[in-house]
C-alpha positions in Angstrom: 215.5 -54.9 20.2 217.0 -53.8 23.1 215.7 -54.6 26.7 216.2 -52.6 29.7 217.0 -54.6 32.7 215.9 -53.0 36.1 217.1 -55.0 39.3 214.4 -56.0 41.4 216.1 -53.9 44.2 215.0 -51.2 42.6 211.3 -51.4 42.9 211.0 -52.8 46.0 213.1 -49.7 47.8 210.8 -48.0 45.8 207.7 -49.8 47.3 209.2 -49.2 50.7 209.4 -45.8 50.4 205.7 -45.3 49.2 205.0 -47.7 52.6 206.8 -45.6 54.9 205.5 -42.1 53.3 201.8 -43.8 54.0 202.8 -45.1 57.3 204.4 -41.5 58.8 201.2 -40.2 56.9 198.5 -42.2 58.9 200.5 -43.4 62.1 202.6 -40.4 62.8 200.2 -37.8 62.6 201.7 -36.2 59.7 198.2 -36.2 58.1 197.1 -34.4 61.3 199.3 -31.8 60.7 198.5 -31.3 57.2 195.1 -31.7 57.4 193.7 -30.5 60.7 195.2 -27.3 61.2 192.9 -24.9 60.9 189.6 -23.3 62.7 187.8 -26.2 63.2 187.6 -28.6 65.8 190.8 -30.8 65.7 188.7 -34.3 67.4 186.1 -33.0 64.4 189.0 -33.1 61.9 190.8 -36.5 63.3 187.8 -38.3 63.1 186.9 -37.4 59.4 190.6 -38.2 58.7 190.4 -41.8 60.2 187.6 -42.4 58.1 189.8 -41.3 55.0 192.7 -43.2 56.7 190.7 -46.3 56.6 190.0 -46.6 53.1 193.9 -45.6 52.2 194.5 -48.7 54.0 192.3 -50.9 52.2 194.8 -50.0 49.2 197.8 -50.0 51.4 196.9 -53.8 52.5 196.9 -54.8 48.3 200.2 -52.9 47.9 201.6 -54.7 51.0 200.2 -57.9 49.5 201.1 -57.7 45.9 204.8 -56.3 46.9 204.9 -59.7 49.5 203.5 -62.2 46.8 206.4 -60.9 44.3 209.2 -62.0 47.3 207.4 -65.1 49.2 206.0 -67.1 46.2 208.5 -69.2 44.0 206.4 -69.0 41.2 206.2 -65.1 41.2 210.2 -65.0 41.8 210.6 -67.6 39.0 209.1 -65.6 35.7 210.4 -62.3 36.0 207.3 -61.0 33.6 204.9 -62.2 37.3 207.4 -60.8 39.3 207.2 -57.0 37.1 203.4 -57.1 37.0 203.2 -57.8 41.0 205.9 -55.4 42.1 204.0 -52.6 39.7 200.9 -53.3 41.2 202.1 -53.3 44.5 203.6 -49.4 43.4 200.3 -48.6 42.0 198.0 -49.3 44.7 200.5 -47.6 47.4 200.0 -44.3 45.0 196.3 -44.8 44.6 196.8 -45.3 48.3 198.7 -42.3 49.1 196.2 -40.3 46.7 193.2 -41.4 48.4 194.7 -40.3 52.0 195.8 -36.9 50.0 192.5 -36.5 48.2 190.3 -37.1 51.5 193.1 -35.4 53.7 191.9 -31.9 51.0 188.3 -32.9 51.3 188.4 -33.2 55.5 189.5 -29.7 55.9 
């Protein structure tokens, strides 16, 4: 059988990507721009968008945590099957993340 060996570089570049995409998203006003250009109100728009902004984050802070627990726990860092399953859940939850503040950023228009 043969096994495919990924260095844990690679996911965790990934998982910073994903963060910074959500953070320019939320914090830079690029979901502003994508969201709350239009005929309505922009304060009417911003305020809907924080609202979908603050749920994002709620999966945003279990990405952050799950992608923290893989580095800063021995035990996680030790079996490399832990470390897999935290760093893909960290990447899961900062899509689900990212798909939340894309979904609500559609429905806040």
């Amino acid at each position: 059988m043969l096994r495919l060996r990924v260095s844990p570089i690679v996911p965790t570049i990934a998982s910073f990507l994903l963060a910074a995409l959500w953070a320019a998203s939320v914090f830079a006003g690029w979901g502003l721009q994508a969201f709350c250009a239009g005929d309505e109100s922009p304060s009417t728009c911003a305020r809907r968008l924080d609202t979908v902004s603050t749920v994002s984050a709620l999966f945003a802070a279990l990405a952050a945590c799950c992608t923290a627990a893989a580095w800063l726990f021995p035990w996680s860092r030790a079996d490399s099957r832990t470390f897999a399953r935290l760093m893909g859940a960290g990447a899961l939850a900062w899509v689900v993340a990212e798909g939340v503040l894309f979904l609500g950023g559609l429905l806040a228009r």
